[in-house]
N, CA and C atoms as a LAMMPS dump frame, in Angstrom:
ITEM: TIMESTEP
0
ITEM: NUMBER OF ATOMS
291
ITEM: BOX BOUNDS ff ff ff
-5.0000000000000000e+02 5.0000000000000000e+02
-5.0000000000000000e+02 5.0000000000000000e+02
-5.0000000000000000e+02 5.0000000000000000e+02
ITEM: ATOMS id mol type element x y z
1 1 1 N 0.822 -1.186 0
2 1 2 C 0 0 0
3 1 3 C 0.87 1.255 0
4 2 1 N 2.066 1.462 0.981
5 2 2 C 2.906 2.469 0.69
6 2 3 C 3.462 2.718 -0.984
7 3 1 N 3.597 1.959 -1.515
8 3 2 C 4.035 2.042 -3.237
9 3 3 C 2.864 2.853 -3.571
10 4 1 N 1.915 2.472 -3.035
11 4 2 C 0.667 2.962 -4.387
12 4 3 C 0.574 4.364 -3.662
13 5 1 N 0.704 4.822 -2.47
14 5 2 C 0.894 6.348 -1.904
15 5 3 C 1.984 6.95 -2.698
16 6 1 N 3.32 6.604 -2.327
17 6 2 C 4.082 6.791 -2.838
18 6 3 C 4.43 7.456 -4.754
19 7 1 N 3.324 6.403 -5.165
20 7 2 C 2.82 6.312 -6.724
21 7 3 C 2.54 7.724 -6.806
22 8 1 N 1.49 7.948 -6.31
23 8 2 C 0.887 9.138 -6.171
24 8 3 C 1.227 10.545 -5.792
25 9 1 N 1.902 10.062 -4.688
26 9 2 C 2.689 11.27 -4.412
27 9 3 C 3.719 11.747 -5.339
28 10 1 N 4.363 10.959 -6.556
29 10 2 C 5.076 11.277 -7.386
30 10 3 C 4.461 12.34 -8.547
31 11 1 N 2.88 11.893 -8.7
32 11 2 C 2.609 12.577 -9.071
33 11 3 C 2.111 13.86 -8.968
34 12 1 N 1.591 14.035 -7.99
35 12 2 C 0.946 15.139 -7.424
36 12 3 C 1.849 15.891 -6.884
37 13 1 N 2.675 15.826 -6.268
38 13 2 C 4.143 16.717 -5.666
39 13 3 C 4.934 17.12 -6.486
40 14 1 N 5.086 16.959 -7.829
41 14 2 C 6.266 17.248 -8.709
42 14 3 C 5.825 17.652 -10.245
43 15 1 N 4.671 17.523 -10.426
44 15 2 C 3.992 17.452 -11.02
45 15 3 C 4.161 16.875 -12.602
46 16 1 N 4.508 15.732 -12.418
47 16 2 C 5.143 15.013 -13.627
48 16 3 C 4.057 14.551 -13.996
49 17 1 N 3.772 13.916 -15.277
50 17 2 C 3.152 13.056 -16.324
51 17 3 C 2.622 11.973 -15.76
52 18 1 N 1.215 11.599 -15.545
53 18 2 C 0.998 9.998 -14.757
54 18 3 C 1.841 9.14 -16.013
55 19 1 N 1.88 9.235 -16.997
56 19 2 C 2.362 8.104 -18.333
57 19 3 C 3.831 8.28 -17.837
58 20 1 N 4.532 9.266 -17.224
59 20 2 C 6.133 9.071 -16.928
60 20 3 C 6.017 8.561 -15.703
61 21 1 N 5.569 8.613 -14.799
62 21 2 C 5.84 8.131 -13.679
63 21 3 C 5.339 6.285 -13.97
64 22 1 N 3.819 6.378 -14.171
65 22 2 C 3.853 4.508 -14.586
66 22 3 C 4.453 4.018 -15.056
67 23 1 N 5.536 4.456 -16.031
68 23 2 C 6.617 4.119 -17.062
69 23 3 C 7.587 3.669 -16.039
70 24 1 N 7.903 4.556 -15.332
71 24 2 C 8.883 4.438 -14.05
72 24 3 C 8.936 3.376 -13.164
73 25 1 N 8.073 3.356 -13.146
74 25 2 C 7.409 2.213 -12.181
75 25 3 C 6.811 0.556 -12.355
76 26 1 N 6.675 0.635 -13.725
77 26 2 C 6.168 -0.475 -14.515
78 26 3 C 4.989 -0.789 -14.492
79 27 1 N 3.972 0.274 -13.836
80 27 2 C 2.772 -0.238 -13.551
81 27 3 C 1.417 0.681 -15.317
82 28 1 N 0.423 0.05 -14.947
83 28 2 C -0.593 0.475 -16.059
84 28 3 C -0.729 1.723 -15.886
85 29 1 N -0.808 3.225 -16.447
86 29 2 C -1.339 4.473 -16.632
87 29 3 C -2.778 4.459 -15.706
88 30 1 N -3.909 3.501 -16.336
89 30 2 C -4.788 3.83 -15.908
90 30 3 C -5.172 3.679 -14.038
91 31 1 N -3.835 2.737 -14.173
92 31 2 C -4.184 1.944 -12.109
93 31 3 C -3.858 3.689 -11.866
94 32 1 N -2.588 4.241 -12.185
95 32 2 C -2.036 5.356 -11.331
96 32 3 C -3.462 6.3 -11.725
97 33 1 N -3.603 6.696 -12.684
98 33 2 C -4.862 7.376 -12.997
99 33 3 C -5.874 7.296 -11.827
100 34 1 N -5.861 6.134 -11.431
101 34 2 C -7.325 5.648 -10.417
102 34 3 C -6.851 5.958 -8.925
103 35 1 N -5.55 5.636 -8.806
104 35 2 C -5.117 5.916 -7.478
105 35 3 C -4.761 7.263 -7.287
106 36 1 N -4.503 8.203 -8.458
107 36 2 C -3.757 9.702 -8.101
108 36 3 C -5.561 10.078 -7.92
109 37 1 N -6.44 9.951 -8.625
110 37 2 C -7.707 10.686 -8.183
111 37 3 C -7.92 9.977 -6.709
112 38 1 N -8.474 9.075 -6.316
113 38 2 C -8.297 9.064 -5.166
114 38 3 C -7.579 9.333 -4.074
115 39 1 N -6.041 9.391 -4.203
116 39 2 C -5.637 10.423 -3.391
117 39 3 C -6.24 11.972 -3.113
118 40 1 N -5.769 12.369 -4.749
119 40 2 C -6.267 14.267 -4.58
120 40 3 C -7.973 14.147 -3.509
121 41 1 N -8.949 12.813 -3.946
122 41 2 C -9.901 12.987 -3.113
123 41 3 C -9.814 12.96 -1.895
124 42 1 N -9.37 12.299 -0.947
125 42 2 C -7.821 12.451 0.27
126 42 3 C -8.148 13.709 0.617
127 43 1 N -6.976 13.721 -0.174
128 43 2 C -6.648 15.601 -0.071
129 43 3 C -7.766 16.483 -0.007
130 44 1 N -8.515 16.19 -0.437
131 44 2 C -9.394 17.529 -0.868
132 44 3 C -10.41 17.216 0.748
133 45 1 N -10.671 15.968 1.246
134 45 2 C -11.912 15.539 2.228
135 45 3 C -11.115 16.304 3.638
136 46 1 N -9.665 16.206 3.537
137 46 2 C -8.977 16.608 4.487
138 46 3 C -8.926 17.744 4.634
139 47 1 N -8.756 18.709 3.624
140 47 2 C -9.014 20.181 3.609
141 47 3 C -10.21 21.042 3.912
142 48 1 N -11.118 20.13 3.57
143 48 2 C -12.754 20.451 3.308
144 48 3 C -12.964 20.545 4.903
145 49 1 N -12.848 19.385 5.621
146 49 2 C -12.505 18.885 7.34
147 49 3 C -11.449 19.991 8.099
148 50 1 N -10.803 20.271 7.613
149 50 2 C -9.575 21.044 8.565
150 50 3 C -8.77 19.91 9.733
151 51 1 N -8.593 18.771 8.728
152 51 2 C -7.901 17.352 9.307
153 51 3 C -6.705 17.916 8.502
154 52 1 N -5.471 17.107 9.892
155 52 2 C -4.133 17.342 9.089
156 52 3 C -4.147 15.873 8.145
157 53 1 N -3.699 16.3 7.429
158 53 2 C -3.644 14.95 6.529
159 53 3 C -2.319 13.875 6.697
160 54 1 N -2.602 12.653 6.373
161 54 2 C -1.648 11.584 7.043
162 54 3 C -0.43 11.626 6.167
163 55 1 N 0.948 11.439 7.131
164 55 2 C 1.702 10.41 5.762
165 55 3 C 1.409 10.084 5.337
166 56 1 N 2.588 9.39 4.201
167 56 2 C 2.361 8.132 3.124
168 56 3 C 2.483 6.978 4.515
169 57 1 N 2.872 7.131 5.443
170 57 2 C 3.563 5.866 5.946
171 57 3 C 2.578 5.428 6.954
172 58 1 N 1.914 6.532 7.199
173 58 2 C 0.603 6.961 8.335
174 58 3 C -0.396 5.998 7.232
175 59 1 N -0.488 6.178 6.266
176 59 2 C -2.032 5.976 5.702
177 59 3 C -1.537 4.637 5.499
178 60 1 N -0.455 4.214 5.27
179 60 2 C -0.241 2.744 4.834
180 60 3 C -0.204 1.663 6.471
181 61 1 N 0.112 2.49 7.562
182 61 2 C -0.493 1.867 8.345
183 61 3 C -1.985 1.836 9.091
184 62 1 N -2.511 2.645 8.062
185 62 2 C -4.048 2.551 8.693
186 62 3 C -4.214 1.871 8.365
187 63 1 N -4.236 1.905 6.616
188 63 2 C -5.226 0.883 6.242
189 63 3 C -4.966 -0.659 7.025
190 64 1 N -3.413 -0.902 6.867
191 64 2 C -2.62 -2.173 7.459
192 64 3 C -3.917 -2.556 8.369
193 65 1 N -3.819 -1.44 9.775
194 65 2 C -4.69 -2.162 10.965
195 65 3 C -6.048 -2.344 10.409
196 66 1 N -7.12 -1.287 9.951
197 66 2 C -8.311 -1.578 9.164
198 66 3 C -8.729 -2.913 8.647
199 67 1 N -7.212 -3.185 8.226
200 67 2 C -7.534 -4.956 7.29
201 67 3 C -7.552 -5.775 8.574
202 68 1 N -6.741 -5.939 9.423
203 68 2 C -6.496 -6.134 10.656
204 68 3 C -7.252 -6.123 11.509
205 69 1 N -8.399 -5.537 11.721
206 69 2 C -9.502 -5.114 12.475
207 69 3 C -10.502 -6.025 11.711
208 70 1 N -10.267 -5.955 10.325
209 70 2 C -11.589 -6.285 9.623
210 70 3 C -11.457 -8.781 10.025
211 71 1 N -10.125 -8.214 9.818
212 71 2 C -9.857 -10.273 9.976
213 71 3 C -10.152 -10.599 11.379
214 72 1 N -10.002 -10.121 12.395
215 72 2 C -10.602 -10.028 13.886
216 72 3 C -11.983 -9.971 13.546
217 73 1 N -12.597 -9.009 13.476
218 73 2 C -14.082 -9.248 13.666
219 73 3 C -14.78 -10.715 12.585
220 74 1 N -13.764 -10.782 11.958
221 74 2 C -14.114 -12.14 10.767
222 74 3 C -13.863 -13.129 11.889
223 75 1 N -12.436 -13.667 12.449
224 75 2 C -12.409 -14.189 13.416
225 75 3 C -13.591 -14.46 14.358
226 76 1 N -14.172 -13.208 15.23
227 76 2 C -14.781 -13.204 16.484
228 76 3 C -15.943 -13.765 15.984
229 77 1 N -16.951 -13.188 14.631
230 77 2 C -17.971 -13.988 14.125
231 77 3 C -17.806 -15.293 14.215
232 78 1 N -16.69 -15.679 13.763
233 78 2 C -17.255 -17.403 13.591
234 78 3 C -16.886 -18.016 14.836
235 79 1 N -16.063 -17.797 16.251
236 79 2 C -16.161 -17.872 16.843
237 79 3 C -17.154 -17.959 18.128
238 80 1 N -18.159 -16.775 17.66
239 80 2 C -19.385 -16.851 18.555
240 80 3 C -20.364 -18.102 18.025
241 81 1 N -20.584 -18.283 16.587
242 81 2 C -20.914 -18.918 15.856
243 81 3 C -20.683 -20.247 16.5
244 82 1 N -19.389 -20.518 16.294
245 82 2 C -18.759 -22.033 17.247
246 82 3 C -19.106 -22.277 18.442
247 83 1 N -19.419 -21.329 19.775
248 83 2 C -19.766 -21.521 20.696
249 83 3 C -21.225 -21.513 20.865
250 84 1 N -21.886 -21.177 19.782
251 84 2 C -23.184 -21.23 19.923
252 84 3 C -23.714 -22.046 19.5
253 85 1 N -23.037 -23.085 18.456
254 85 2 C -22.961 -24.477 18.089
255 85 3 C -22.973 -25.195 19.222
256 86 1 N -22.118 -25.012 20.241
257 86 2 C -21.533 -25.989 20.866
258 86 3 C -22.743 -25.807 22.461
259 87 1 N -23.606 -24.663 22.468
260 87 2 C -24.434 -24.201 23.736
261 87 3 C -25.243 -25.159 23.328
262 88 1 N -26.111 -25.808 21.966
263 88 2 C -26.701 -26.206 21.522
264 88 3 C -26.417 -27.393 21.14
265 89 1 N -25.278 -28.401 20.701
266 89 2 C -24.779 -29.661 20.672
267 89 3 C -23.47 -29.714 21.47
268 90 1 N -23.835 -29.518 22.384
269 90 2 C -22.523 -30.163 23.555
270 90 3 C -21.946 -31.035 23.329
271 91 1 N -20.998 -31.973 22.789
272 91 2 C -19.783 -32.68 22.965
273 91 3 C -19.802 -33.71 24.185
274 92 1 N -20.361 -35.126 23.605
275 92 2 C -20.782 -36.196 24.333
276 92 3 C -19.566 -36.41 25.518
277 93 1 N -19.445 -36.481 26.679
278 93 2 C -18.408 -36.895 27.846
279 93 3 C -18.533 -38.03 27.472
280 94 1 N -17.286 -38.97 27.581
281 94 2 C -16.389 -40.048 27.793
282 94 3 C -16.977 -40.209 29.568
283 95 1 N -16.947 -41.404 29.432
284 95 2 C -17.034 -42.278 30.34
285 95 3 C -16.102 -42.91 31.083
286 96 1 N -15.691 -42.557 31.93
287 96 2 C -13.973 -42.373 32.713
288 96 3 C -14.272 -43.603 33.649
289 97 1 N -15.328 -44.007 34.083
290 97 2 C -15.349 -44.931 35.113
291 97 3 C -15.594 -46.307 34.628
């Protein structure tokens, strides 16, 4: 995710060519195309807000935890799921004696 900030920031900070910078980079025109507008939209929600706006390194660890947050609550679902299986078919005891 930092590359594709990064991507962006090449363009928007220096104000080079998206076709020179994807060139640079080896990636398709149109991905950077898609990611430099969504940045400037970034930019612009942050300004609009009077939010300081994040690093590149800041936003690449949000999203990081976000995904992170999102596999936990994926986790905890099927987890409750499992125990609520199990409130309802309990797990026959062995016979020890």
């Amino acid at each position: 995710m930092e590359f594709r900030v990064e991507a962006t920031r090449r363009v928007i900070d220096t104000s080079r060519s998206v076709k020179v910078v994807a060139k640079e980079l080896s990636i398709k025109p149109n991905t950077l195309v898609s990611w430099v507008r969504n940045e400037r939209r970034r930019i612009e929600a942050a300004k609009a807000s009077n939010s300081e706006l994040l690093t590149p390194s800041e936003l690449t660890e949000l999203i990081k935890l976000r995904k992170q947050v999102g596999e936990q609550e994926r986790d905890l679902a099927f987890l409750r799921k499992v125990a609520a299986y199990f409130v309802v078919n309990p797990p026959k005891q062995k016979n020890l004696h």
